[in-house]
Each structure stands twice: as C-alpha cells, then as structure tokens.
N, CA, C and O atoms as CSV, one atom per row, in Angstrom:
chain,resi,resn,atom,element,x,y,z
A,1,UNK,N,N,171.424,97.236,71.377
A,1,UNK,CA,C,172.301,98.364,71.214
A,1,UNK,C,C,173.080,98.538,72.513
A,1,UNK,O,O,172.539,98.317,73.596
A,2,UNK,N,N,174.439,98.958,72.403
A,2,UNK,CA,C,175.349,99.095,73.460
A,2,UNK,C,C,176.063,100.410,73.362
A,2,UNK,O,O,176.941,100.360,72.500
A,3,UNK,N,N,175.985,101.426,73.890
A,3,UNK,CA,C,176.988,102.429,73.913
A,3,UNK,C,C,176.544,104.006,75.017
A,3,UNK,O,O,176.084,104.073,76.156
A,4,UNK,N,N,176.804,104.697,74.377
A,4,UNK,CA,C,176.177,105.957,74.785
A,4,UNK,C,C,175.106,106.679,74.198
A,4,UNK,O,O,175.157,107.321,73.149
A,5,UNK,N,N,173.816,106.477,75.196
A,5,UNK,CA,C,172.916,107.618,73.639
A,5,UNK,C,C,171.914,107.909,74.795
A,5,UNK,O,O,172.254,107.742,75.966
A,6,UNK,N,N,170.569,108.386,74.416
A,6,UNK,CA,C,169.546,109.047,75.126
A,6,UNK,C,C,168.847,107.590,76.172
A,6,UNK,O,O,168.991,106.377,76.013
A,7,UNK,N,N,168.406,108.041,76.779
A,7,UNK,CA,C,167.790,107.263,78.179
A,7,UNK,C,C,166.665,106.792,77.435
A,7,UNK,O,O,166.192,107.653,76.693
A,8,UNK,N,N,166.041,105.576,77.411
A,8,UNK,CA,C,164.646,104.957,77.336
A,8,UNK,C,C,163.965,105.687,78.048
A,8,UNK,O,O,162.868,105.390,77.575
A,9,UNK,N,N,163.676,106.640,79.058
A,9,UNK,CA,C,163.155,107.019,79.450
A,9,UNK,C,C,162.256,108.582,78.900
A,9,UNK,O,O,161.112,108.897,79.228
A,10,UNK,N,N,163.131,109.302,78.060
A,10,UNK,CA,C,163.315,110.484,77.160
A,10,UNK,C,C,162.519,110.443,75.641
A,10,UNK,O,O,162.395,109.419,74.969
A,11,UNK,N,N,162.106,111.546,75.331
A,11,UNK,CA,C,161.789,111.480,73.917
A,11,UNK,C,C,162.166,112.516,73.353
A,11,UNK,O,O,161.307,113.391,73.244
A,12,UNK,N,N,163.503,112.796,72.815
A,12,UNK,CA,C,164.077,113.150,72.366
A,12,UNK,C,C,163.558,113.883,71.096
A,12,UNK,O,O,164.114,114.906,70.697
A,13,UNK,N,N,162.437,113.319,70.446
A,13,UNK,CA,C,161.289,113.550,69.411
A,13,UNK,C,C,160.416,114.813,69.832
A,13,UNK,O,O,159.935,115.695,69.121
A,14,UNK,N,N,160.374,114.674,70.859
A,14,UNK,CA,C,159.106,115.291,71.378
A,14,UNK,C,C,159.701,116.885,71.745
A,14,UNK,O,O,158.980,117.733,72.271
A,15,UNK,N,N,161.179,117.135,71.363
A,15,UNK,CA,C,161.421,118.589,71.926
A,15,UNK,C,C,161.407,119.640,70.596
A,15,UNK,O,O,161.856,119.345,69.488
A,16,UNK,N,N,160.912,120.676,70.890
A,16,UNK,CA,C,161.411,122.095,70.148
A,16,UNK,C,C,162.507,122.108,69.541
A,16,UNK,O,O,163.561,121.597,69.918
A,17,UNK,N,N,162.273,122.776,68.439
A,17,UNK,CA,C,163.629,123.333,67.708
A,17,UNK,C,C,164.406,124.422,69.059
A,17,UNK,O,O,163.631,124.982,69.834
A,18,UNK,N,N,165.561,124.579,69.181
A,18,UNK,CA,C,166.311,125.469,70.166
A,18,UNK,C,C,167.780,125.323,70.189
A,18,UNK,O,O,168.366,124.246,70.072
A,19,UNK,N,N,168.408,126.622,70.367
A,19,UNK,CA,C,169.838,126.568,69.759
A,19,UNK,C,C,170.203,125.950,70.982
A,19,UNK,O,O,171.394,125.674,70.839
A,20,UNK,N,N,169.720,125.471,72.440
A,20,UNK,CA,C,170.329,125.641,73.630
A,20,UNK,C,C,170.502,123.880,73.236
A,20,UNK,O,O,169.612,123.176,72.759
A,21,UNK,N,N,172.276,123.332,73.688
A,21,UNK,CA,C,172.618,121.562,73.764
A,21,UNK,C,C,171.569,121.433,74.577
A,21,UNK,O,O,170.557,121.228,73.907
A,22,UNK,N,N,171.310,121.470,75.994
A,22,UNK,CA,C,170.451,120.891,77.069
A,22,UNK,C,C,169.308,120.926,76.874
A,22,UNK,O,O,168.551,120.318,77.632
A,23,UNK,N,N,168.703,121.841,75.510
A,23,UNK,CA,C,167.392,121.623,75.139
A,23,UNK,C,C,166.203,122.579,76.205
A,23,UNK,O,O,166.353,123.595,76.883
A,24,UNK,N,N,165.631,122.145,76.080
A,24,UNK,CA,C,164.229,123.405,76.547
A,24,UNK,C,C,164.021,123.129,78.059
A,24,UNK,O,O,164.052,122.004,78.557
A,25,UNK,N,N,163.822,124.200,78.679
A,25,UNK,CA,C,163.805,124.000,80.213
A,25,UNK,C,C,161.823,122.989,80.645
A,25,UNK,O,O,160.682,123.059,80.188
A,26,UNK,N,N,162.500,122.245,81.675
A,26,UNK,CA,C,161.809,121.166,82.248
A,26,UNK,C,C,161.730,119.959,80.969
A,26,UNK,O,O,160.809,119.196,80.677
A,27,UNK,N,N,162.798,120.097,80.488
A,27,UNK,CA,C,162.677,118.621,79.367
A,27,UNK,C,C,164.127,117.253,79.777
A,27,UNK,O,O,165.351,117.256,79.913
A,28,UNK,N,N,163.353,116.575,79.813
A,28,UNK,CA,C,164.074,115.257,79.887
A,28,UNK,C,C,165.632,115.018,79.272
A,28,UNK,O,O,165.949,114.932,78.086
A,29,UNK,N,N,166.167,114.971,80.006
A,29,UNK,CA,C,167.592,114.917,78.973
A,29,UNK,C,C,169.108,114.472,79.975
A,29,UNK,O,O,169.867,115.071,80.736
A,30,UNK,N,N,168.993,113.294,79.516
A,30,UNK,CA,C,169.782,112.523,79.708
A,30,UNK,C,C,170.502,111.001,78.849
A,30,UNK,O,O,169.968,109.919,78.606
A,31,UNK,N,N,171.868,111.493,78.566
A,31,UNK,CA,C,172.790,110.707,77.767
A,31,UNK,C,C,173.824,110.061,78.566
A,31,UNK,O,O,174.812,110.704,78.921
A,32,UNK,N,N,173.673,108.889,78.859
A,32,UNK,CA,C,174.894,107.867,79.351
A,32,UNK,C,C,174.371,106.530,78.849
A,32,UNK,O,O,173.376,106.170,78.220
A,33,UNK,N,N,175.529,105.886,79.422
A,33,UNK,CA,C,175.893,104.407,79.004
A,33,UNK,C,C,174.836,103.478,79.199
A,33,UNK,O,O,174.500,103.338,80.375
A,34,UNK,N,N,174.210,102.789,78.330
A,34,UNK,CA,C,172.956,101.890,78.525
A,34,UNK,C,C,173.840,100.552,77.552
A,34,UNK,O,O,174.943,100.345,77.046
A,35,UNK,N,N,172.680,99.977,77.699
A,35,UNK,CA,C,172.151,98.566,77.422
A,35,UNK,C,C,170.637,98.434,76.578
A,35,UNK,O,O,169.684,98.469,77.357
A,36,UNK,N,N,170.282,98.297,75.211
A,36,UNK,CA,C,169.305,98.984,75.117
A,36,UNK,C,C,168.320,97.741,74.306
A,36,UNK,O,O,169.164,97.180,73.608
A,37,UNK,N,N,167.371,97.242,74.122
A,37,UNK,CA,C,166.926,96.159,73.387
A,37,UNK,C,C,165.585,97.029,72.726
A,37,UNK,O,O,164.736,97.402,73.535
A,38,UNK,N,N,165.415,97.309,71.468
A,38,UNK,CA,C,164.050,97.813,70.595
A,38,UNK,C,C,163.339,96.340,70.350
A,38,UNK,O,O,163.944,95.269,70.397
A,39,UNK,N,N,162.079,96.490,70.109
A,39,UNK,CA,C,161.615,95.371,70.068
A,39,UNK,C,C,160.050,95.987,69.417
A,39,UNK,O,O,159.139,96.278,70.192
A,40,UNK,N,N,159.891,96.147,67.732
A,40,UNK,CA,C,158.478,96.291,66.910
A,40,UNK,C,C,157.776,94.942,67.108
A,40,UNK,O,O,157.984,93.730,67.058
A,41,UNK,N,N,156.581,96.080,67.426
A,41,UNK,CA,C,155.422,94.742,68.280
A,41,UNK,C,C,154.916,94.552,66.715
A,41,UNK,O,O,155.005,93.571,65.978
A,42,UNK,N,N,154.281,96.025,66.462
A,42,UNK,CA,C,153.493,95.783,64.731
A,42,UNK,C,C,153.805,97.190,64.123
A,42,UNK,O,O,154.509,98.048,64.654
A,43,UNK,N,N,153.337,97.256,63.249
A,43,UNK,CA,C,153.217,98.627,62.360
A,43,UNK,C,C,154.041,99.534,62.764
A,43,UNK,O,O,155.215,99.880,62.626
A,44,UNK,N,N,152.625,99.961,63.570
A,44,UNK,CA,C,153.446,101.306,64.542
A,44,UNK,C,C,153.212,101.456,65.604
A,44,UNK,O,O,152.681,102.507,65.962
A,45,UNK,N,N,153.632,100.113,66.811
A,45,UNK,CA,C,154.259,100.089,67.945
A,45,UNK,C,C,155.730,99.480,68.021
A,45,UNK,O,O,156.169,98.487,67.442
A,46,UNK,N,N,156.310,100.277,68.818
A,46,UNK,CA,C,157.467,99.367,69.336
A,46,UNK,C,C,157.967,99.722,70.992
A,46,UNK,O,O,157.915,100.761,71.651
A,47,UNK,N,N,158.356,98.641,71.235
A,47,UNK,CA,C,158.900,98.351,73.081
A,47,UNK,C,C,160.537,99.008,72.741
A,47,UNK,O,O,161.252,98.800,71.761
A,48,UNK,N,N,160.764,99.784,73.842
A,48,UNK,CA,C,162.431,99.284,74.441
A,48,UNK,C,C,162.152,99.016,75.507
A,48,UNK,O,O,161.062,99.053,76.078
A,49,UNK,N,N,163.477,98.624,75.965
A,49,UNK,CA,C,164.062,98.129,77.344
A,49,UNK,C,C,165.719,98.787,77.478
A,49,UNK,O,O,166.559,98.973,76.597
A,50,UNK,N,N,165.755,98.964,78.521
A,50,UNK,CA,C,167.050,99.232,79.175
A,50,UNK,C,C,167.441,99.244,80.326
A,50,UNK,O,O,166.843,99.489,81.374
A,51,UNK,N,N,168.975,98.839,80.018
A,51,UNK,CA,C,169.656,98.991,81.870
A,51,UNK,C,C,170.810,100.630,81.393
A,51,UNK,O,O,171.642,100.965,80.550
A,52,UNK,N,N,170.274,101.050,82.311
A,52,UNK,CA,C,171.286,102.405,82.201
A,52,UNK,C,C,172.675,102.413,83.469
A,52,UNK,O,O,172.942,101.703,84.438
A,53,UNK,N,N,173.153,103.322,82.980
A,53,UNK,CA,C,174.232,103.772,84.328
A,53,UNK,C,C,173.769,104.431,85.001
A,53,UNK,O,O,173.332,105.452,84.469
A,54,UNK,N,N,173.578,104.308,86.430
A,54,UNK,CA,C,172.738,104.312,87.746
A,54,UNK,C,C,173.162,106.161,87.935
A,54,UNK,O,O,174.294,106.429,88.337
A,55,UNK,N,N,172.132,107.369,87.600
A,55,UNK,CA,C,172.610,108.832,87.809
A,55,UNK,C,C,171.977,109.118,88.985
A,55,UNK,O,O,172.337,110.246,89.322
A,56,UNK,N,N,171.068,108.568,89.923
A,56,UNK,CA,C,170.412,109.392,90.733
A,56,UNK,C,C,171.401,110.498,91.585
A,56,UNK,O,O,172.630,110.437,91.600
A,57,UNK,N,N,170.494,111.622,92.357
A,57,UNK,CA,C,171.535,112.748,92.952
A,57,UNK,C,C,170.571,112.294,94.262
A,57,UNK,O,O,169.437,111.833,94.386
A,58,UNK,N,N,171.627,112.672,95.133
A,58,UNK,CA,C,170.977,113.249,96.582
A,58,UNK,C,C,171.532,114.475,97.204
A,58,UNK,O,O,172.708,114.782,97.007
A,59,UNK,N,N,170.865,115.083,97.833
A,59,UNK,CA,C,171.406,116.153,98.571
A,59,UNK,C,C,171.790,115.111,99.722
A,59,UNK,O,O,171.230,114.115,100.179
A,60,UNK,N,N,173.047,115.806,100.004
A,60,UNK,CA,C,174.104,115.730,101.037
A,60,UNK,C,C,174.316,117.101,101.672
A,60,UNK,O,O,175.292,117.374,102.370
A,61,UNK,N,N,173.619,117.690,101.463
A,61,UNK,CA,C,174.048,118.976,102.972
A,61,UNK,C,C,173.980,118.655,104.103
A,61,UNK,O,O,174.704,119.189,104.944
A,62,UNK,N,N,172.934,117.529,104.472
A,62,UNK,CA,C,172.994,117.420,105.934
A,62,UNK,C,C,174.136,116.825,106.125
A,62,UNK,O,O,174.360,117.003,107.322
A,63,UNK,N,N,174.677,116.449,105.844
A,63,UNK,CA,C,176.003,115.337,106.221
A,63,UNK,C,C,177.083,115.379,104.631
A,63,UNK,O,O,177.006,114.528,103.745
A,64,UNK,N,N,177.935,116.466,104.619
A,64,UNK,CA,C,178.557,116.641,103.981
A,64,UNK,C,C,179.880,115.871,103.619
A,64,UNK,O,O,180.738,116.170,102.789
A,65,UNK,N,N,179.799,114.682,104.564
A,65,UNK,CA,C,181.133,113.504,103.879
A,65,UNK,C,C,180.341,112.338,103.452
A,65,UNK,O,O,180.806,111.316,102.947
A,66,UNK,N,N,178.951,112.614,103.730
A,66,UNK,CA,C,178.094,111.765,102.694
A,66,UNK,C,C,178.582,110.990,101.233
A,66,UNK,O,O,179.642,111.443,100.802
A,67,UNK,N,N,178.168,110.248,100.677
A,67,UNK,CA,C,178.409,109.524,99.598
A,67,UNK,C,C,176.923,109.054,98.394
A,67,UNK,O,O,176.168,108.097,98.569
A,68,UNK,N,N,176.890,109.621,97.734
A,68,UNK,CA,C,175.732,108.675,97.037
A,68,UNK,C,C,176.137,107.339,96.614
A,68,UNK,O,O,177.148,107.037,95.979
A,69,UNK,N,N,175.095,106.488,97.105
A,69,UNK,CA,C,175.371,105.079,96.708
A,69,UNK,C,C,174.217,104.658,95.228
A,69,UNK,O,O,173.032,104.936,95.047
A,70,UNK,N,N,175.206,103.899,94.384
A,70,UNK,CA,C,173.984,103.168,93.597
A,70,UNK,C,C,174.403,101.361,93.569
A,70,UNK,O,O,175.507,100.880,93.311
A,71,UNK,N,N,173.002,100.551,93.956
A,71,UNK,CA,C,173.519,99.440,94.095
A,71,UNK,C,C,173.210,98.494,92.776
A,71,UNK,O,O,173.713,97.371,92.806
A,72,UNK,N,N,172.444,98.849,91.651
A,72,UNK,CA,C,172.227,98.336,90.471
A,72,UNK,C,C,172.242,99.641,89.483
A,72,UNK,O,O,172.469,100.812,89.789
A,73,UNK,N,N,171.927,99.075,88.187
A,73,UNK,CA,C,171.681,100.006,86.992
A,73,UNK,C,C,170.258,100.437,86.975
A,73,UNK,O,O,169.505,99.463,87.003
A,74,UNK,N,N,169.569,101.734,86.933
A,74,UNK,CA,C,169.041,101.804,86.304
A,74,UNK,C,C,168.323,101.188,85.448
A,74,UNK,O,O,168.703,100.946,84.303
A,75,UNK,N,N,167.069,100.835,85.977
A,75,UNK,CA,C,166.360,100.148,84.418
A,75,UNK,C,C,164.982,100.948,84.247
A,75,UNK,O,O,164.152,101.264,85.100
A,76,UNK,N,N,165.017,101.206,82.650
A,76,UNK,CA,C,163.987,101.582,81.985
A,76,UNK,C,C,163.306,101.226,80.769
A,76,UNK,O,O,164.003,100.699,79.902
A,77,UNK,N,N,161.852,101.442,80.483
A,77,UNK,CA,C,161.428,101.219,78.939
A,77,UNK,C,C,160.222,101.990,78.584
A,77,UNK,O,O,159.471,102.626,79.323
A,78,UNK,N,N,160.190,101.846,77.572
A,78,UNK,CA,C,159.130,102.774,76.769
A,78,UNK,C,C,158.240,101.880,75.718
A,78,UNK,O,O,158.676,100.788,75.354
A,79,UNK,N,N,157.166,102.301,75.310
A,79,UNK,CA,C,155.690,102.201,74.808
A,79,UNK,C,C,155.845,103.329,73.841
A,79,UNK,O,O,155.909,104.442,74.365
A,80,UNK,N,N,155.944,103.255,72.108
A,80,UNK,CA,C,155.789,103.837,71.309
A,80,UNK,C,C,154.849,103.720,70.489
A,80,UNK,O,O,154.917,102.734,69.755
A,81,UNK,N,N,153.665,104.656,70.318
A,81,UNK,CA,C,152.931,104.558,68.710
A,81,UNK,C,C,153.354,105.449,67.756
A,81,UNK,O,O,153.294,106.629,68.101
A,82,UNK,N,N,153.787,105.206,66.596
A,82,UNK,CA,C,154.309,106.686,65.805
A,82,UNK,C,C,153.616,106.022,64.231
A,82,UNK,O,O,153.433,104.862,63.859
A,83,UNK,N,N,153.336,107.454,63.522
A,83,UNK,CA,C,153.095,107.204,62.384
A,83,UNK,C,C,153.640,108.403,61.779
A,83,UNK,O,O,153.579,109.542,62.243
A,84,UNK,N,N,154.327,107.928,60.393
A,84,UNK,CA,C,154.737,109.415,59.716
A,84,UNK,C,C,153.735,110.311,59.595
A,84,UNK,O,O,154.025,111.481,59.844
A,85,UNK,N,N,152.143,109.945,59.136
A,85,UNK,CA,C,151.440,110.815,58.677
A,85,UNK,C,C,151.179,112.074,60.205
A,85,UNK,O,O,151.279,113.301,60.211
A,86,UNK,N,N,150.864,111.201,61.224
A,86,UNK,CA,C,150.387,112.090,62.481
A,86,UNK,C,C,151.236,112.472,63.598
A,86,UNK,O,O,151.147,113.472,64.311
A,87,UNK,N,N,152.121,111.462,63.639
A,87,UNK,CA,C,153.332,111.751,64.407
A,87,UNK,C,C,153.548,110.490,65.519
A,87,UNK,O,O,153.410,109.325,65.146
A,88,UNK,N,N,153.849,110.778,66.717
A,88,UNK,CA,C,153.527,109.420,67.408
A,88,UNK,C,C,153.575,110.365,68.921
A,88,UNK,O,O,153.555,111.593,69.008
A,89,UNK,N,N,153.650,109.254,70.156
A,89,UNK,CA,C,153.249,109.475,71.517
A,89,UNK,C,C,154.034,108.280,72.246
A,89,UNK,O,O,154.299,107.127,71.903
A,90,UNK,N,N,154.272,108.968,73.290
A,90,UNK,CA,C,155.435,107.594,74.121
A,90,UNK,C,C,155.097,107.704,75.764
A,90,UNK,O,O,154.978,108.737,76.423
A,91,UNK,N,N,155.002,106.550,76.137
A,91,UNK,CA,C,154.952,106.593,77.215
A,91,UNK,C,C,156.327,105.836,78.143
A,91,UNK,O,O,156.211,104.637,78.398
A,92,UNK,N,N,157.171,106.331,78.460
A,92,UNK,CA,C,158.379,105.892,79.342
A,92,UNK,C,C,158.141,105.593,80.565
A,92,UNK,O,O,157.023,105.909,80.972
A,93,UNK,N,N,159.331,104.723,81.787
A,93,UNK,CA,C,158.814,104.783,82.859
A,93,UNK,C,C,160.017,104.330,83.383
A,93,UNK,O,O,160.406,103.245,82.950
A,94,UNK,N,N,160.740,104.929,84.258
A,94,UNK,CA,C,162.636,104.410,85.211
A,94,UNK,C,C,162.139,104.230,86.223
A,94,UNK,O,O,161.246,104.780,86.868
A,95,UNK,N,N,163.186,102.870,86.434
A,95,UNK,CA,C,162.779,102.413,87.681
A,95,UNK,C,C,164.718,102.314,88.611
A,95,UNK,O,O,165.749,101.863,88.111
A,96,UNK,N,N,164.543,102.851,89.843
A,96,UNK,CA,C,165.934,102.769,90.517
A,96,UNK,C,C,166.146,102.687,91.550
A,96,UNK,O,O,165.240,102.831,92.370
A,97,UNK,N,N,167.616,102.383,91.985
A,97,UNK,CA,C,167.838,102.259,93.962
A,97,UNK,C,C,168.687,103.826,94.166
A,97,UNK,O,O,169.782,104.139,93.699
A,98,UNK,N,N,167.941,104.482,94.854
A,98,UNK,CA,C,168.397,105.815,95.355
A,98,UNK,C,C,169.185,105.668,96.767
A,98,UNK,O,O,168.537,105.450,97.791
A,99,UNK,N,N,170.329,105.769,96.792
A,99,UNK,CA,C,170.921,105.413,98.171
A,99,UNK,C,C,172.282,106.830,98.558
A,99,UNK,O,O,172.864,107.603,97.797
A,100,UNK,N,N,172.345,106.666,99.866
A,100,UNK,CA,C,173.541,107.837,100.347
A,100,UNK,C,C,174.064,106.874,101.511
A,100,UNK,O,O,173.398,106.047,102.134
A,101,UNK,N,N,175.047,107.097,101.613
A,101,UNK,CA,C,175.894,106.396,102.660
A,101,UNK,C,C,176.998,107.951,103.554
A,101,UNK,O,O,177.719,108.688,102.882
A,102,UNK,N,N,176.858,108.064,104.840
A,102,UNK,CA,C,177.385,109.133,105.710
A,102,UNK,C,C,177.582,108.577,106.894
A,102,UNK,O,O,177.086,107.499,107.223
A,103,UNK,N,N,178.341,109.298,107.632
A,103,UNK,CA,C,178.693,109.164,109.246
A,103,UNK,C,C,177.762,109.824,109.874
A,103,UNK,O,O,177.784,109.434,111.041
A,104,UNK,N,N,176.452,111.110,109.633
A,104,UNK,CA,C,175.510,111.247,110.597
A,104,UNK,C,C,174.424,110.589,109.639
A,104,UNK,O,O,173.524,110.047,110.281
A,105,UNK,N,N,174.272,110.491,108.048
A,105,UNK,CA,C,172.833,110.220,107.964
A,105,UNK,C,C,173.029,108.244,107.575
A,105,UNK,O,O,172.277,107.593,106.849
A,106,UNK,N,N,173.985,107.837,108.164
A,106,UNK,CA,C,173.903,106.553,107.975
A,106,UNK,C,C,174.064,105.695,106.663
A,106,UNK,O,O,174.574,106.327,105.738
A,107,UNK,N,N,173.718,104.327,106.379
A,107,UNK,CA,C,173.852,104.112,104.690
A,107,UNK,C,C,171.429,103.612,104.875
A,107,UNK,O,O,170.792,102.780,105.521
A,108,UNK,N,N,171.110,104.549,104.045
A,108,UNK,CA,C,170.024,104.619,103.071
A,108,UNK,C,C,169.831,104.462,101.629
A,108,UNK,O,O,170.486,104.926,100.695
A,109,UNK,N,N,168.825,103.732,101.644
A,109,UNK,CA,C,168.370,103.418,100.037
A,109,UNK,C,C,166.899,103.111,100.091
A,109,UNK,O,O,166.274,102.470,100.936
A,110,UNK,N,N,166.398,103.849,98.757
A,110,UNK,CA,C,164.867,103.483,98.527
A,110,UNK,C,C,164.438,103.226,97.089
A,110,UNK,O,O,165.280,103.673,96.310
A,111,UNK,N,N,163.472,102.689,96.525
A,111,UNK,CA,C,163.370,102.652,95.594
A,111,UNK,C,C,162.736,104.064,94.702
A,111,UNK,O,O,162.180,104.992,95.289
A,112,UNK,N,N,162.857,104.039,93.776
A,112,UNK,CA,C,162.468,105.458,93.093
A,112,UNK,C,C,162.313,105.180,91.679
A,112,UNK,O,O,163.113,104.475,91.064
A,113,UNK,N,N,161.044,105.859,91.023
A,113,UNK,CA,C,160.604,105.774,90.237
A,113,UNK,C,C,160.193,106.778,89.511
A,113,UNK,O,O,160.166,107.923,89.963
A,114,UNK,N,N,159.734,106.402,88.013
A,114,UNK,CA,C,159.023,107.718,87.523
A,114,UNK,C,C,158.563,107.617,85.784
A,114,UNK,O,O,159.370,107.185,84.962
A,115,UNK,N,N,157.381,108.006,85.447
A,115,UNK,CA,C,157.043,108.177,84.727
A,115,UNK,C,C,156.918,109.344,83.342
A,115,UNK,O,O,157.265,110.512,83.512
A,116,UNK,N,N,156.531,108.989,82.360
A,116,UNK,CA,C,156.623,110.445,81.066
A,116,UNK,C,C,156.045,109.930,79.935
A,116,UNK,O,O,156.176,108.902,79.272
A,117,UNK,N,N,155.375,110.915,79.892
A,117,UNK,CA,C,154.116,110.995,78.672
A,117,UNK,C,C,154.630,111.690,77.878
A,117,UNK,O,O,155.053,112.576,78.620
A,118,UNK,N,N,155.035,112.071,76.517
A,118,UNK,CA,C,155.312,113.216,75.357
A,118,UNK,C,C,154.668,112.357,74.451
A,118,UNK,O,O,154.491,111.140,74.498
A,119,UNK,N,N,154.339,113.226,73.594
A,119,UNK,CA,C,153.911,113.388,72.007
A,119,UNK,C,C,154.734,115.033,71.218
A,119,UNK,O,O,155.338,116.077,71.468
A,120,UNK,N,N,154.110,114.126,70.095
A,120,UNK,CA,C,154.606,115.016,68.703
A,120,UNK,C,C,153.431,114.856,67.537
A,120,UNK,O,O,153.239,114.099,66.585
A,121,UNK,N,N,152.976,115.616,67.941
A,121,UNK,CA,C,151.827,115.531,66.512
A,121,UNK,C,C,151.567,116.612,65.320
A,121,UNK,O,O,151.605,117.840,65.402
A,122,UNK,N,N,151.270,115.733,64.107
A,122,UNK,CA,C,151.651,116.895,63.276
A,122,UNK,C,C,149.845,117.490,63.316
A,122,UNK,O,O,149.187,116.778,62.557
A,123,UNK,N,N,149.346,118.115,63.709
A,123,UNK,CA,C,148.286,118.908,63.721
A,123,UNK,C,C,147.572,119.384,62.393
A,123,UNK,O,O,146.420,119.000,62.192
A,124,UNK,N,N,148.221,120.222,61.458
A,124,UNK,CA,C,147.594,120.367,60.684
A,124,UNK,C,C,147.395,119.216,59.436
A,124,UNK,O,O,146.736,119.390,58.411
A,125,UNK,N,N,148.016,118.214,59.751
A,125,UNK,CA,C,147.961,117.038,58.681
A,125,UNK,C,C,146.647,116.240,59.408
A,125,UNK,O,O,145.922,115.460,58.789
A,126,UNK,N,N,146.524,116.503,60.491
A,126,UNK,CA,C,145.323,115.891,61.254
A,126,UNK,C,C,143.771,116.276,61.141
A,126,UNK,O,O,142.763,115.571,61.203
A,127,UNK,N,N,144.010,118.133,60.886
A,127,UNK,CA,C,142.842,118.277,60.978
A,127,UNK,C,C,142.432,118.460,59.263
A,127,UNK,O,O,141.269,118.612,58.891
A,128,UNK,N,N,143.606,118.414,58.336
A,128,UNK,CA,C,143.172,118.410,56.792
A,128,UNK,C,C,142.725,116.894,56.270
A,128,UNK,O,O,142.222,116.743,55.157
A,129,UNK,N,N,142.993,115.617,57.321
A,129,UNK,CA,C,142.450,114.498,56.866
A,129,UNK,C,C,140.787,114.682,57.019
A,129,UNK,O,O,139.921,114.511,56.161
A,130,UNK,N,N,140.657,115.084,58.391
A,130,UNK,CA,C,139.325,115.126,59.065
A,130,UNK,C,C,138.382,115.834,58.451
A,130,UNK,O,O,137.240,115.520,58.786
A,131,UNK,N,N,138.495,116.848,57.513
A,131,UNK,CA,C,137.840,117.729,56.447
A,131,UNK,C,C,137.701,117.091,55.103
A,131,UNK,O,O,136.723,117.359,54.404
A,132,UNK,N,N,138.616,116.271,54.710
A,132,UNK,CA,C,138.251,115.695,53.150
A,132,UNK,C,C,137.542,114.449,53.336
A,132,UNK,O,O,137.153,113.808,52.360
C-alpha cells in the first residue's frame, strides 16, 4: 500500500467512540505518507511493515534558528492477533533518526524509538463463552 493513512505504529481499532477528529486524549494518532506492506502469517495473525514520512519534533528554544533535521524515513511495524468473536491486540513499535541542526546547539542526531500495546476486546462475548 502507498499513500496517506494511519502510522503502523497506531491502532486506530483500539479508540473510543468520540465526536473529537484527534480522537481521545493520550491516543496515538498520526496520518502521513507511508509505504506500507500487510503480510497474514495465519488465521488470525498478521505483520505490517512500514517506511513513514520522518515527523519527529524537537524543541528549539534553546537556539531558536535551529532546524529539525530528519536523515531517513521513519520505519515501523506491528504484530496483530484479532478475532471477530473476541476482538484482537497489537503490538507496534517506530523506530527513527531524531536530529536538530543550529548555530549554538550544533547539528545532533540520535536514534529514537518506541513502543504500543492496545487491545479491543469484546468482554461480554468472552465471559458468555466461558459460562456455557
């Protein structure tokens, strides 16, 4: 897949109903330009992979003609189990070059990373199997 859509990194599944676009506060949410490969292992796993468009932020107050630098894309992927009956669970993980380039704080870059766990489970379909 090639275009604009949600980050491999995100589970988009995993949020609340809510009238708000940006969705529920401290939730994952990010839409730009990727590169995206799905890949069903069996049933109900499947892999992505992606190269995204490189968003990291830095603060620049200390050195306000600062520049954020990015020297690659973004890459991320995710670990899905889902089943209609129970729901599913994802584990994501971005990996990136965080860089700033300035006249007092110099040109810096580090690597930066990060992980995310969500689920969606349907609960009461779970605990009415476990009773019959």
């Amino acid at each position: 897949m090639l275009g604009q859509t949600f980050s491999v990194f995100e589970d988009p599944d995993a949020w609340p109903d809510t009238v708000d676009y940006e969705g529920p506060n401290s939730a994952v949410f990010a839409r730009r330009p990727l590169v995206r490969y799905q890949w069903q292992v069996a049933k109900n796993w499947q892999l992505n992979f992606g190269l995204e468009k490189p968003a990291s932020e830095v603060d620049t107050s200390p050195d306000p003609d600062a520049q954020q630098v990015n020297h690659a894309p973004d890459g991320g992927l995710n670990v899905r189990w889902e089943n209609s009956k129970y729901g599913h669970v994802q584990l994501g993980a971005i990996f990136r070059d965080i860089g700033v380039k300035g006249p007092i704080v110099g040109n810096q870059n580090t690597f930066g990373w990060g992980v995310n766990l969500s689920t969606s489970l349907n609960v009461l379909t779970a605990i009415r199997c476990r009773h019959n």
